[in-house]
N, CA, C and O atoms as a GROMACS GRO file, in nm:
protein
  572
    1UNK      N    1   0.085  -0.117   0.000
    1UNK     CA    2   0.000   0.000   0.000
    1UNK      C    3   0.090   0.124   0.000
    1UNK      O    4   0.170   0.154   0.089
    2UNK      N    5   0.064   0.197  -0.121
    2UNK     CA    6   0.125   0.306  -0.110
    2UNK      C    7   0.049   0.446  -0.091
    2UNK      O    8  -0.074   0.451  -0.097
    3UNK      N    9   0.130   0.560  -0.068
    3UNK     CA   10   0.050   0.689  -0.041
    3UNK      C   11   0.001   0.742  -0.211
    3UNK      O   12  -0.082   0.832  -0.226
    4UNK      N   13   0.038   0.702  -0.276
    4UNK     CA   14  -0.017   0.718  -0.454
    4UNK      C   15  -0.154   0.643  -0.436
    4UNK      O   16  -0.252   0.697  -0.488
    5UNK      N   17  -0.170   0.540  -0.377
    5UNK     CA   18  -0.329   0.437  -0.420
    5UNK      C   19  -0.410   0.543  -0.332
    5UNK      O   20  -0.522   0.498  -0.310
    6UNK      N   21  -0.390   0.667  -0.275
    6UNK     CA   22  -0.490   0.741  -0.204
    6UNK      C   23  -0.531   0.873  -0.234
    6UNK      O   24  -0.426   0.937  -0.242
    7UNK      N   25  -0.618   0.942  -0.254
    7UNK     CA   26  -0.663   1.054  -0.263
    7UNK      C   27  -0.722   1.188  -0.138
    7UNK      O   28  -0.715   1.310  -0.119
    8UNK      N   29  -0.773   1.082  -0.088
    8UNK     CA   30  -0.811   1.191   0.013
    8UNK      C   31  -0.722   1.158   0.147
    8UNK      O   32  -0.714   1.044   0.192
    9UNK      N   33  -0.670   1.248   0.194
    9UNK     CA   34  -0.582   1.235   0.287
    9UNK      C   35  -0.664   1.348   0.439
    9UNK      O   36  -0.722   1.455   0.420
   10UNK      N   37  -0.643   1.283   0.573
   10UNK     CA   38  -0.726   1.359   0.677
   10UNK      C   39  -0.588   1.369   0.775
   10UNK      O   40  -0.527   1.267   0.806
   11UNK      N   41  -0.545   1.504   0.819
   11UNK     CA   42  -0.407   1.500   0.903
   11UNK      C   43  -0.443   1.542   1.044
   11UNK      O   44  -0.497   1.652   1.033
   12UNK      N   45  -0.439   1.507   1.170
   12UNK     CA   46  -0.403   1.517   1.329
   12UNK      C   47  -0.263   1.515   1.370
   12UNK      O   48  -0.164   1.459   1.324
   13UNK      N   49  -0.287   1.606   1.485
   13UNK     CA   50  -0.179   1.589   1.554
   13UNK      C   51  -0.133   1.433   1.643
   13UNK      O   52  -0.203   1.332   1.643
   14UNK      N   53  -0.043   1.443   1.693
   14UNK     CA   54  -0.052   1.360   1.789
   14UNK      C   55   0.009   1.425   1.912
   14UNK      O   56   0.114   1.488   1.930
   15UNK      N   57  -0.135   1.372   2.027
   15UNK     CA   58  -0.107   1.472   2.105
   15UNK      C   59  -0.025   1.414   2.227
   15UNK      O   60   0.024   1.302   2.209
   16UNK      N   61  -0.003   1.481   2.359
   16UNK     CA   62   0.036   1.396   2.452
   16UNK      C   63  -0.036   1.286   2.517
   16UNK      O   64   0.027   1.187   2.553
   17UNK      N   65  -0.167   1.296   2.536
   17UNK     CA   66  -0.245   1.191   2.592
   17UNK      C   67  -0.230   1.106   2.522
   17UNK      O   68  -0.224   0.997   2.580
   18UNK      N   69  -0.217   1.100   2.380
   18UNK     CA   70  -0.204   0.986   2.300
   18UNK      C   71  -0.117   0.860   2.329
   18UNK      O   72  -0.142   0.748   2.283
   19UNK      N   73  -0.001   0.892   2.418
   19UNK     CA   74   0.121   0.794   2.456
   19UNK      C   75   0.097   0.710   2.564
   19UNK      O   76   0.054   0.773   2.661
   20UNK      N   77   0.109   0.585   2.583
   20UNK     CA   78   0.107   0.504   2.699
   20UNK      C   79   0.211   0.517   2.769
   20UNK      O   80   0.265   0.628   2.769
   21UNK      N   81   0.264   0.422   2.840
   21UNK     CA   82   0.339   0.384   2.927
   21UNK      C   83   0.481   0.381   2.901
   21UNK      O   84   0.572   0.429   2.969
   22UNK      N   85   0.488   0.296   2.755
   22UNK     CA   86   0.575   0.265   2.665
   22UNK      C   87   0.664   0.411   2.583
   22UNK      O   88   0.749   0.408   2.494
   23UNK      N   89   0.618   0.499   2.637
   23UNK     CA   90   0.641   0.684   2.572
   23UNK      C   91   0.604   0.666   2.391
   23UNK      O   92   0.677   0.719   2.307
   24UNK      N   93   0.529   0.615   2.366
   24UNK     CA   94   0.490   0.552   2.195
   24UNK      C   95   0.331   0.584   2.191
   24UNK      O   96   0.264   0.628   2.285
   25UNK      N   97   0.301   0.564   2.104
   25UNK     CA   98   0.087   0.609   2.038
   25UNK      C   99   0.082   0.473   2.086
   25UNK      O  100   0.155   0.384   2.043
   26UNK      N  101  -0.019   0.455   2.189
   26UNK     CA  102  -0.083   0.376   2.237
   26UNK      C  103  -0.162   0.272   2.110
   26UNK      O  104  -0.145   0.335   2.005
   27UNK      N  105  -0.215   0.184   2.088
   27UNK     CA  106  -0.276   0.100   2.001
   27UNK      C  107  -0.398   0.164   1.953
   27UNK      O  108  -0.425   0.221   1.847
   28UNK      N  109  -0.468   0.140   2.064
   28UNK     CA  110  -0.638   0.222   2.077
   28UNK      C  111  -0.619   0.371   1.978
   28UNK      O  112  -0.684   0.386   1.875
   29UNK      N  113  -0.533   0.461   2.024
   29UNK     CA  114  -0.508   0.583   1.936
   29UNK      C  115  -0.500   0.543   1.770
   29UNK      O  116  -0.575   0.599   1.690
   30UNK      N  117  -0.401   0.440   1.728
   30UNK     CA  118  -0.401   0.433   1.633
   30UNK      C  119  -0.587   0.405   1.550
   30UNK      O  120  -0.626   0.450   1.442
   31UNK      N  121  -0.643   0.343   1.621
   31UNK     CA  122  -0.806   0.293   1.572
   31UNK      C  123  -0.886   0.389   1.593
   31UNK      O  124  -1.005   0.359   1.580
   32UNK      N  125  -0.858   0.513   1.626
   32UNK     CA  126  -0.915   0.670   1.662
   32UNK      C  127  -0.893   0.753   1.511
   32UNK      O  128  -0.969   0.813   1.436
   33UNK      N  129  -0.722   0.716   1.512
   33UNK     CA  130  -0.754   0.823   1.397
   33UNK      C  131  -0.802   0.763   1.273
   33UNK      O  132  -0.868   0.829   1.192
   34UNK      N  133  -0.762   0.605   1.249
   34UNK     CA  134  -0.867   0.554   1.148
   34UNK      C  135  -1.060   0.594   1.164
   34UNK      O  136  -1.140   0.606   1.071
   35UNK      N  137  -1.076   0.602   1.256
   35UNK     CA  138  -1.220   0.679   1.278
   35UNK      C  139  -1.244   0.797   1.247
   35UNK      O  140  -1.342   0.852   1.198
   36UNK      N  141  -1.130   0.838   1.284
   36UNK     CA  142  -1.146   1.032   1.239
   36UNK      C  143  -1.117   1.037   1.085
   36UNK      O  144  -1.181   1.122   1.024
   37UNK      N  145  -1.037   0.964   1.016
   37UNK     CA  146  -1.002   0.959   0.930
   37UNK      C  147  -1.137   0.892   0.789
   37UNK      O  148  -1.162   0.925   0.673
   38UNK      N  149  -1.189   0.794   0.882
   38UNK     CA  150  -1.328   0.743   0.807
   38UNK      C  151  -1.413   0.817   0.815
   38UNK      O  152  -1.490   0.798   0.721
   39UNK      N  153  -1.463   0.937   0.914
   39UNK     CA  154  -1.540   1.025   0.940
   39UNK      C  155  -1.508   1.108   0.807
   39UNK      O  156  -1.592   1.126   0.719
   40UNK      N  157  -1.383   1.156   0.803
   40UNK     CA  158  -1.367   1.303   0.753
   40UNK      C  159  -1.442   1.274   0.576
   40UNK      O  160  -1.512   1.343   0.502
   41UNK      N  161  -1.352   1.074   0.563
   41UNK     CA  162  -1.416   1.084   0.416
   41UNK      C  163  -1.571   1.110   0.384
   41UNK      O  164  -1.613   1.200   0.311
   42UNK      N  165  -1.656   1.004   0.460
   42UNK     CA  166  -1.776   0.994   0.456
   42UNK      C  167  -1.838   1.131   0.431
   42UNK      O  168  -1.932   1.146   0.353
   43UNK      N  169  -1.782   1.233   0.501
   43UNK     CA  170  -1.794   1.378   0.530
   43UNK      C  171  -1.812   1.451   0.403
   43UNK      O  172  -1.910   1.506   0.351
   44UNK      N  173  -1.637   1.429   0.355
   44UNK     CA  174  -1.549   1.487   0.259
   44UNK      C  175  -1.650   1.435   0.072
   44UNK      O  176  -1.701   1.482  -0.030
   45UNK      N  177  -1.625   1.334   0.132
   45UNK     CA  178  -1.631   1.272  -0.039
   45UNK      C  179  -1.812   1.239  -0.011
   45UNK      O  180  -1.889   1.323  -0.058
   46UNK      N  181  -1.850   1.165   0.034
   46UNK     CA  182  -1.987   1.103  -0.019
   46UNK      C  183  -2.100   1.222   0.059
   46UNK      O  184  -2.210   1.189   0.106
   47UNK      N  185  -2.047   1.352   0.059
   47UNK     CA  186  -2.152   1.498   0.177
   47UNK      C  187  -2.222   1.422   0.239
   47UNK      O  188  -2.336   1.455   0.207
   48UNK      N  189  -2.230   1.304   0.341
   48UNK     CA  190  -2.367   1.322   0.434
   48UNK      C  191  -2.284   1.348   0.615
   48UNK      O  192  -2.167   1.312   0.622
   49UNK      N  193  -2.328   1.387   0.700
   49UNK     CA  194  -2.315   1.385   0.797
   49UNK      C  195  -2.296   1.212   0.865
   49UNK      O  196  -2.396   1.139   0.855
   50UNK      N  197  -2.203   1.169   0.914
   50UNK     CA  198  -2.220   1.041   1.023
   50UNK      C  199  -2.372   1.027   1.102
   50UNK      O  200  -2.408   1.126   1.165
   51UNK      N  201  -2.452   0.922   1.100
   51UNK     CA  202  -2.583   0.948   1.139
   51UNK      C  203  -2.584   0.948   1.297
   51UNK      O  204  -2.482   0.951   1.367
   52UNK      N  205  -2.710   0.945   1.342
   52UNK     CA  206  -2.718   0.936   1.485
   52UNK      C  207  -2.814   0.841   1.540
   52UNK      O  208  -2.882   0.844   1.643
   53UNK      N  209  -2.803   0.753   1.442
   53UNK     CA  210  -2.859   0.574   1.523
   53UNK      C  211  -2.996   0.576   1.479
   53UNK      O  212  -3.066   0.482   1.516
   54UNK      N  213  -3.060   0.691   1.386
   54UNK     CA  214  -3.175   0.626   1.378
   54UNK      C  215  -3.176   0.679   1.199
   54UNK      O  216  -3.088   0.754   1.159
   55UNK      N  217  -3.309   0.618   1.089
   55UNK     CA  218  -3.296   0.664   0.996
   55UNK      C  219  -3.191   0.535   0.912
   55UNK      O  220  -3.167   0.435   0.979
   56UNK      N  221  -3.145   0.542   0.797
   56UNK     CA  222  -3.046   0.467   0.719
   56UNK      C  223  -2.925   0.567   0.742
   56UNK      O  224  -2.948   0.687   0.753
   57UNK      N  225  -2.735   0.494   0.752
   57UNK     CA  226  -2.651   0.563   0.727
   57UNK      C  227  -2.558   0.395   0.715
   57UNK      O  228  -2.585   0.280   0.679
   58UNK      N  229  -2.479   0.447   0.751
   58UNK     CA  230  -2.339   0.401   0.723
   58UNK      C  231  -2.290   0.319   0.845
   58UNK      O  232  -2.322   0.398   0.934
   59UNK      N  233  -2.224   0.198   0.918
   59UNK     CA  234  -2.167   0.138   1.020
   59UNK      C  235  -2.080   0.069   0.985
   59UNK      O  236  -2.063   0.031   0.869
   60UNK      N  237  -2.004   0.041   1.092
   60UNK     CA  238  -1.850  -0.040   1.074
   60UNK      C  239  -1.911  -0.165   1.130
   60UNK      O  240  -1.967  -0.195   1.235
   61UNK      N  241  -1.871  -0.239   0.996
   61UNK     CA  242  -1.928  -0.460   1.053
   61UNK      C  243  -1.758  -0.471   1.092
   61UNK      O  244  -1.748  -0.517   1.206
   62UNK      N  245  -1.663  -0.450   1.049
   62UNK     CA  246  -1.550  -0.559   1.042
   62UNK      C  247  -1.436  -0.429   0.998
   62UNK      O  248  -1.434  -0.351   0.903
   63UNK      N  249  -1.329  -0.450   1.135
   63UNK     CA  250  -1.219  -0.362   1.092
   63UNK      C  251  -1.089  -0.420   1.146
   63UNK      O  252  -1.081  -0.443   1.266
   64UNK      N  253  -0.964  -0.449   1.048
   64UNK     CA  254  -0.868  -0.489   1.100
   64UNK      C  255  -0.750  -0.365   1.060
   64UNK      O  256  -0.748  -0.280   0.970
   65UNK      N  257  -0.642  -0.401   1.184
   65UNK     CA  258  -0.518  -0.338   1.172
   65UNK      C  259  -0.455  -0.374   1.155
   65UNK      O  260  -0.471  -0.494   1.176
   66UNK      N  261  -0.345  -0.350   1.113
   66UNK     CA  262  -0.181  -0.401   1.119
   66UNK      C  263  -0.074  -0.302   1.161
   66UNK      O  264  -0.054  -0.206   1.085
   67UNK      N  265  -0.008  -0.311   1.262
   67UNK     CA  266   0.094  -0.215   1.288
   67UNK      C  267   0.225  -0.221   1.251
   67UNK      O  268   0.294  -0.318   1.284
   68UNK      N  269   0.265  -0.139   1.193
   68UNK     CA  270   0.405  -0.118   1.095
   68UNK      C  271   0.496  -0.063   1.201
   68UNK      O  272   0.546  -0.118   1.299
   69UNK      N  273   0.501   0.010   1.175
   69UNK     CA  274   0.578   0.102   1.323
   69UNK      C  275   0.535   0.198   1.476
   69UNK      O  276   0.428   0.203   1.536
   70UNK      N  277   0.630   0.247   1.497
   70UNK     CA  278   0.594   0.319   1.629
   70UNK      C  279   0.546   0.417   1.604
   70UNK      O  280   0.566   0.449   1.487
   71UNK      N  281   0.466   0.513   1.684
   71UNK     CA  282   0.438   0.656   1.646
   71UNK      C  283   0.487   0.746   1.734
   71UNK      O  284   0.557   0.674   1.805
   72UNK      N  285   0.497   0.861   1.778
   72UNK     CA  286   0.584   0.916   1.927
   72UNK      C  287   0.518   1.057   1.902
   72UNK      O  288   0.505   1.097   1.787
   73UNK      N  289   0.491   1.108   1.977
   73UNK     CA  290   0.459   1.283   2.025
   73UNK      C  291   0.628   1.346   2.057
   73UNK      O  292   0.711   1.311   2.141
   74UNK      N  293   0.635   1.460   1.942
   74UNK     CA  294   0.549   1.516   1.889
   74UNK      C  295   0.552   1.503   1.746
   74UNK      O  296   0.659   1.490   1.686
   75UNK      N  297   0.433   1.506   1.685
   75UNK     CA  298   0.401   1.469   1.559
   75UNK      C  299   0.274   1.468   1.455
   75UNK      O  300   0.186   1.429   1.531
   76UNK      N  301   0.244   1.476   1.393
   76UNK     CA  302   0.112   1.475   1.304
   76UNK      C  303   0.132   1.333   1.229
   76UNK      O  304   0.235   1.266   1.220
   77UNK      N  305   0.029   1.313   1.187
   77UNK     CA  306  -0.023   1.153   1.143
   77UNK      C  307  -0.124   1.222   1.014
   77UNK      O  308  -0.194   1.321   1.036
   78UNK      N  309  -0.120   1.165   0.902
   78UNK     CA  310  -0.164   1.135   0.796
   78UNK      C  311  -0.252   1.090   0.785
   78UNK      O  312  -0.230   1.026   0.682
   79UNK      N  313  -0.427   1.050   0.835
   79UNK     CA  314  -0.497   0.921   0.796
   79UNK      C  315  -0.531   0.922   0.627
   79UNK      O  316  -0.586   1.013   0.565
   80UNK      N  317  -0.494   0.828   0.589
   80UNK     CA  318  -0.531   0.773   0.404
   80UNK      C  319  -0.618   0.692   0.417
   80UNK      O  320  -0.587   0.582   0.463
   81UNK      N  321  -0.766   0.723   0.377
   81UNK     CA  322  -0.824   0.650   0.337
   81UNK      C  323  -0.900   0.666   0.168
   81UNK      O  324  -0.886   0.754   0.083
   82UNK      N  325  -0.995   0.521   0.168
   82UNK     CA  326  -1.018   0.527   0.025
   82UNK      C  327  -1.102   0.379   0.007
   82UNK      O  328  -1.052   0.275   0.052
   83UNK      N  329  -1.236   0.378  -0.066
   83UNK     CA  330  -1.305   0.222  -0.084
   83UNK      C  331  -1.227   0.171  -0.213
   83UNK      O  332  -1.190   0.212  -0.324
   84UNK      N  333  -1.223   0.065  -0.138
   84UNK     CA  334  -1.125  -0.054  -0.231
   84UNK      C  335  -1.232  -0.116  -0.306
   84UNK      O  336  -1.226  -0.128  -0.428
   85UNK      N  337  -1.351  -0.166  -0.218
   85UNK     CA  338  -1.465  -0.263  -0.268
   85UNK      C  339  -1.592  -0.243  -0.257
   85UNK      O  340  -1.639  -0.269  -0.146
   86UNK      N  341  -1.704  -0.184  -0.380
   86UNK     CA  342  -1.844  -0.119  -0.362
   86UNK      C  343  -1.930  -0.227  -0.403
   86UNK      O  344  -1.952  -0.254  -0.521
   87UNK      N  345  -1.968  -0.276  -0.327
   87UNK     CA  346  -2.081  -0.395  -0.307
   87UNK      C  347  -2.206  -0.357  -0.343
   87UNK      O  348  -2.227  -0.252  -0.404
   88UNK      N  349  -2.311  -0.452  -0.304
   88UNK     CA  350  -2.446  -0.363  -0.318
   88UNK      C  351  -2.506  -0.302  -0.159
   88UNK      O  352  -2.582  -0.205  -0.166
   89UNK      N  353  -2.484  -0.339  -0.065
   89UNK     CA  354  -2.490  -0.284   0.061
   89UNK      C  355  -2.420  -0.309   0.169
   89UNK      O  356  -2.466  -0.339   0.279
   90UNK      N  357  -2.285  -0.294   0.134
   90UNK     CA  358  -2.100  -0.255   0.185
   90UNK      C  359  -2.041  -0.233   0.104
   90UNK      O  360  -2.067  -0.264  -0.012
   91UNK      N  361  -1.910  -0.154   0.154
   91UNK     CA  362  -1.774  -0.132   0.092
   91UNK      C  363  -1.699  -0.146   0.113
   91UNK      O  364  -1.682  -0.062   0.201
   92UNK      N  365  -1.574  -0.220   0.100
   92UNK     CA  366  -1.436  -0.184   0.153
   92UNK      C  367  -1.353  -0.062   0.156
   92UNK      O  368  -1.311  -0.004   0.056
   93UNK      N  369  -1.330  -0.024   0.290
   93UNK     CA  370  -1.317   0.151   0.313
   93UNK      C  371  -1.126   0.096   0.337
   93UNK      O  372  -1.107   0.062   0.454
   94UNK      N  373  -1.012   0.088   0.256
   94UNK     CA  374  -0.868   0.091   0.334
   94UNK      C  375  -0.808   0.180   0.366
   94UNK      O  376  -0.832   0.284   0.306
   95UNK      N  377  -0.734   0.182   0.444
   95UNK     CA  378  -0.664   0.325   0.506
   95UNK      C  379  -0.504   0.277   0.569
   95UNK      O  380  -0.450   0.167   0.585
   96UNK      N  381  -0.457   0.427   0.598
   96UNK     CA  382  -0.308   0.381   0.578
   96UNK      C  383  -0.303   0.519   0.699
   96UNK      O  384  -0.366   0.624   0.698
   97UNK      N  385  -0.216   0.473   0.784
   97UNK     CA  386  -0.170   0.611   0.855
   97UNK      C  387  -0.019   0.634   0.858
   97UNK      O  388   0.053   0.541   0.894
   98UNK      N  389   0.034   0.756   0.824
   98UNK     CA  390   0.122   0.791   0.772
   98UNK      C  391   0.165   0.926   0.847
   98UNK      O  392   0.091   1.024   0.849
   99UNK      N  393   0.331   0.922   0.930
   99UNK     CA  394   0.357   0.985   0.981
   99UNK      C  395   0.379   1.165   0.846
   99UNK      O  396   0.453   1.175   0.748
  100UNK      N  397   0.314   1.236   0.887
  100UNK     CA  398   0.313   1.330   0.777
  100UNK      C  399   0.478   1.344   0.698
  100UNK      O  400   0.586   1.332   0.757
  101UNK      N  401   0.461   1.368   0.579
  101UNK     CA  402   0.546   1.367   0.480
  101UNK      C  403   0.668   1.211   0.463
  101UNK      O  404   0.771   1.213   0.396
  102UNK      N  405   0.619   1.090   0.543
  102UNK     CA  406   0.696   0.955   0.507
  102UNK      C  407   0.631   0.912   0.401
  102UNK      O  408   0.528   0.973   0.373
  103UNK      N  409   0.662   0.827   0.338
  103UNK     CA  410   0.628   0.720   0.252
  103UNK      C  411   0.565   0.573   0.298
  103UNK      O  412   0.473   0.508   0.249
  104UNK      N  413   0.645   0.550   0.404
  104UNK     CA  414   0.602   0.418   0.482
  104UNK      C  415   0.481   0.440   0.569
  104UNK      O  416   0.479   0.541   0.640
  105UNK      N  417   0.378   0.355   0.571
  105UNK     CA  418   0.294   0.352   0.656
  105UNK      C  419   0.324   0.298   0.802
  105UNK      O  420   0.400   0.202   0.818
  106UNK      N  421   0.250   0.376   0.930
  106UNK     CA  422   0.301   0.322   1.035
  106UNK      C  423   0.189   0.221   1.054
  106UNK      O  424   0.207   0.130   1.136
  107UNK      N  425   0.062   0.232   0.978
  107UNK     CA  426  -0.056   0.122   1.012
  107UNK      C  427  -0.150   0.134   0.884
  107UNK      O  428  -0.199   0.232   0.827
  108UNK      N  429  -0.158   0.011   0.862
  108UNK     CA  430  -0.262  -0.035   0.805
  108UNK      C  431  -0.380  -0.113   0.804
  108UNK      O  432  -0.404  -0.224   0.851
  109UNK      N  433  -0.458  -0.024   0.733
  109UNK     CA  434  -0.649  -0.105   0.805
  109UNK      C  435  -0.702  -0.139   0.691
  109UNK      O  436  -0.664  -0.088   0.586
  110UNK      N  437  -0.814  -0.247   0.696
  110UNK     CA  438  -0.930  -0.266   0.612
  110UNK      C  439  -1.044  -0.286   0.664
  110UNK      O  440  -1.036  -0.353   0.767
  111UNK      N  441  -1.178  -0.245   0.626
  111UNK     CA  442  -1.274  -0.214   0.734
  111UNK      C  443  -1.439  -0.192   0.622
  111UNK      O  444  -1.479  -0.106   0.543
  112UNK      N  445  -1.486  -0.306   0.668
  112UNK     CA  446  -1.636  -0.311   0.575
  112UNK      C  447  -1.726  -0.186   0.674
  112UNK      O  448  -1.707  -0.152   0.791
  113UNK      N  449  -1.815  -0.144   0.587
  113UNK     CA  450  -1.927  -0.059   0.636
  113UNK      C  451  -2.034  -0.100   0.526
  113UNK      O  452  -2.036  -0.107   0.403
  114UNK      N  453  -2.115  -0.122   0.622
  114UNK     CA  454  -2.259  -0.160   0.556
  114UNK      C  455  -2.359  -0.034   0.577
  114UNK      O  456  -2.374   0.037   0.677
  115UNK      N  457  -2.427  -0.030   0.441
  115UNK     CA  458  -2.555   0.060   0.440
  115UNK      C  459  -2.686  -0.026   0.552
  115UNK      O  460  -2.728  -0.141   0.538
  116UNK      N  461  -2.722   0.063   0.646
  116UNK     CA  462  -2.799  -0.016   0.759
  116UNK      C  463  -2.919   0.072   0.787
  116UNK      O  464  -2.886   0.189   0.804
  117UNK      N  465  -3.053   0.047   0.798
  117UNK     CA  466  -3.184   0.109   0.850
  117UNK      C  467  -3.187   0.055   1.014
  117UNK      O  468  -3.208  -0.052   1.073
  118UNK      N  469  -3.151   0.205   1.050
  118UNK     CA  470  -3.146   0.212   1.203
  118UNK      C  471  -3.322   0.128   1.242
  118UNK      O  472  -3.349   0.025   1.304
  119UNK      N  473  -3.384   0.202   1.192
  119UNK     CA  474  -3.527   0.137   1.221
  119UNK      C  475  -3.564  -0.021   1.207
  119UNK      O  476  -3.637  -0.096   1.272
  120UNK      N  477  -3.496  -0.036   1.112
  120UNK     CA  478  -3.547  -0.225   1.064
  120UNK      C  479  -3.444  -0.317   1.091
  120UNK      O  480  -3.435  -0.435   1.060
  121UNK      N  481  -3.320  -0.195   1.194
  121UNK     CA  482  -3.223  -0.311   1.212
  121UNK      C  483  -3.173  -0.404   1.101
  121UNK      O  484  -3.171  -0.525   1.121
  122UNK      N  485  -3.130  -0.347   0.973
  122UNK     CA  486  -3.122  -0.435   0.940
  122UNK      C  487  -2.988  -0.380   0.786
  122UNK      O  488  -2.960  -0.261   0.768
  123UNK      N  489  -2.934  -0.482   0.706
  123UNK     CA  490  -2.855  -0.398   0.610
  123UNK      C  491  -2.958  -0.319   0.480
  123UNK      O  492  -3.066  -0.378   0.471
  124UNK      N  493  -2.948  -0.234   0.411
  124UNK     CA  494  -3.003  -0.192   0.297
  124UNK      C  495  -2.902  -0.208   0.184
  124UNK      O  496  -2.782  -0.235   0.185
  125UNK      N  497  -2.982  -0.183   0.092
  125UNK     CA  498  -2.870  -0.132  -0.037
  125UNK      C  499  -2.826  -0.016  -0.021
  125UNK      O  500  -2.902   0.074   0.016
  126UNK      N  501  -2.680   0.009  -0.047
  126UNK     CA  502  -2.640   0.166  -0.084
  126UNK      C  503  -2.774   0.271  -0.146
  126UNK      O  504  -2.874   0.232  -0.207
  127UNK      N  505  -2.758   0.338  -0.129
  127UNK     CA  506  -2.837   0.469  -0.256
  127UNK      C  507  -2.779   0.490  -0.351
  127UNK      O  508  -2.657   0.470  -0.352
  128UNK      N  509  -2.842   0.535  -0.459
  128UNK     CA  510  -2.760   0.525  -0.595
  128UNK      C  511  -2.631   0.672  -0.562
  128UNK      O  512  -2.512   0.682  -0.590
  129UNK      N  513  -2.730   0.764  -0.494
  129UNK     CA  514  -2.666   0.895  -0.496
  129UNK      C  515  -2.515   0.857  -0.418
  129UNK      O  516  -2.423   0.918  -0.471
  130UNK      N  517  -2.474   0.772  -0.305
  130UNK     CA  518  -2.409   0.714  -0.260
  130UNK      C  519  -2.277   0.658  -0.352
  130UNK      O  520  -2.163   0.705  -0.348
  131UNK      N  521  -2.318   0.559  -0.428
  131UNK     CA  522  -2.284   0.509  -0.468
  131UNK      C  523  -2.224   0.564  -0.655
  131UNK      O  524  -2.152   0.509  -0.738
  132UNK      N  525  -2.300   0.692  -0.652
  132UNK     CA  526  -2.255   0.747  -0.769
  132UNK      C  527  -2.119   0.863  -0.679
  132UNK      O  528  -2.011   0.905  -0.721
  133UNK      N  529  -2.155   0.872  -0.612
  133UNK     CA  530  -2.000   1.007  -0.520
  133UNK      C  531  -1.890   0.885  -0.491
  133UNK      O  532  -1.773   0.926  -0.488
  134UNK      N  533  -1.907   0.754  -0.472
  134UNK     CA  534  -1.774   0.692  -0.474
  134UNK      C  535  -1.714   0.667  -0.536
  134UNK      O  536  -1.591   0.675  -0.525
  135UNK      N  537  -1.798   0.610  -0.663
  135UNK     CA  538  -1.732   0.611  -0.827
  135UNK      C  539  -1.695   0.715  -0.862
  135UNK      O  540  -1.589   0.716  -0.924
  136UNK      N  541  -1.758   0.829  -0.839
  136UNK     CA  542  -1.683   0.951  -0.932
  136UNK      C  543  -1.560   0.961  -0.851
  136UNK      O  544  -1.462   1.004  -0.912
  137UNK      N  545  -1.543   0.926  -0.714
  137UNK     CA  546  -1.452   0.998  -0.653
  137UNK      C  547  -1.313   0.878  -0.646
  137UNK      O  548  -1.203   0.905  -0.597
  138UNK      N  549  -1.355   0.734  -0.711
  138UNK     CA  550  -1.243   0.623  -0.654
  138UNK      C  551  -1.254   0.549  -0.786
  138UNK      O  552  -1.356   0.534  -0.853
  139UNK      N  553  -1.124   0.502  -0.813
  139UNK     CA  554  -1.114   0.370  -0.933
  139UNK      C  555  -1.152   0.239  -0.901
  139UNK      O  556  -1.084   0.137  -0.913
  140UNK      N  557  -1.344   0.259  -0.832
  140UNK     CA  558  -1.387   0.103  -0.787
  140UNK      C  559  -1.490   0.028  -0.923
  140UNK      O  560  -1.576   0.088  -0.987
  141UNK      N  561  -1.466  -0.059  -0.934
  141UNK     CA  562  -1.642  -0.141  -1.015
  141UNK      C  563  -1.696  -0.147  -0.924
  141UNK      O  564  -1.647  -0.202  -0.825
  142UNK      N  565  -1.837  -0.082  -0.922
  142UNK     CA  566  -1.945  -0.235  -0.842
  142UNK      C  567  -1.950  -0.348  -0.851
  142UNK      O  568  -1.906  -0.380  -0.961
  143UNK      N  569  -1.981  -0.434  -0.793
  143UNK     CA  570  -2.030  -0.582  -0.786
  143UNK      C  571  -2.144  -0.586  -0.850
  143UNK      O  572  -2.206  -0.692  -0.860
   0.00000   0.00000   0.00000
């Protein structure tokens, strides 16, 4: 995974609370800024607001990490994200966090989000309108 396979890029600091014990970015931090970082796209690229549990939006089924390196205060972090895979109701959202201006990633994620009706509990299909802002905005096929 490189910083070329990404387009939209979301940058934080890293602050002091961020460090454990170890004087390093705690684990948990790293799965924060992939959140802030999934926020900003959802935000950024497909305009809707993150919902608030009721209504149809967007949820995380399945998210993994991998940790590359250390992170340390003081510093800013890179989150890269970008859908790899547009289903008919999920996507593969990957992301890369990147100490600002490296090449190497210090972590890497992959992380399904399903289109979900807060009310019926249950998954939906994307919306087309949805699903037309990811294509314009990413080199995905649908399924």
């Amino acid at each position: 995974m490189q910083r070329s396979d990404f387009r939209h890029f979301y940058e934080m600091p890293v602050r002091w609370g961020d460090l454990d014990a170890f004087g390093h970015v705690n684990n948990v931090q790293f799965i924060r800024f992939l959140e802030s970082g999934r926020v900003a796209y959802v935000e950024d690229v497909l305009g809707m607001p993150v919902g608030a549990g009721t209504g149809e939006n967007i949820i995380l089924a399945d998210l993994q990490c991998a940790f590359r390196s250390q992170l340390e205060y003081p510093g800013v972090v890179e989150v890269a994200t970008r859908v790899s895979r547009l289903g008919s109701s999920s996507f593969d959202l990957t992301a890369a966090i990147y100490r600002r201006g490296e090449a190497q990633a210090a972590a890497t994620s992959k992380g399904v989000l399903v289109w979900f009706d807060f009310d019926a509990q249950r998954a939906r299909p994307i919306p087309e309108p949805v699903r037309r802002a990811i294509i314009a905005y990413e080199p995905v096929a649908p399924l």
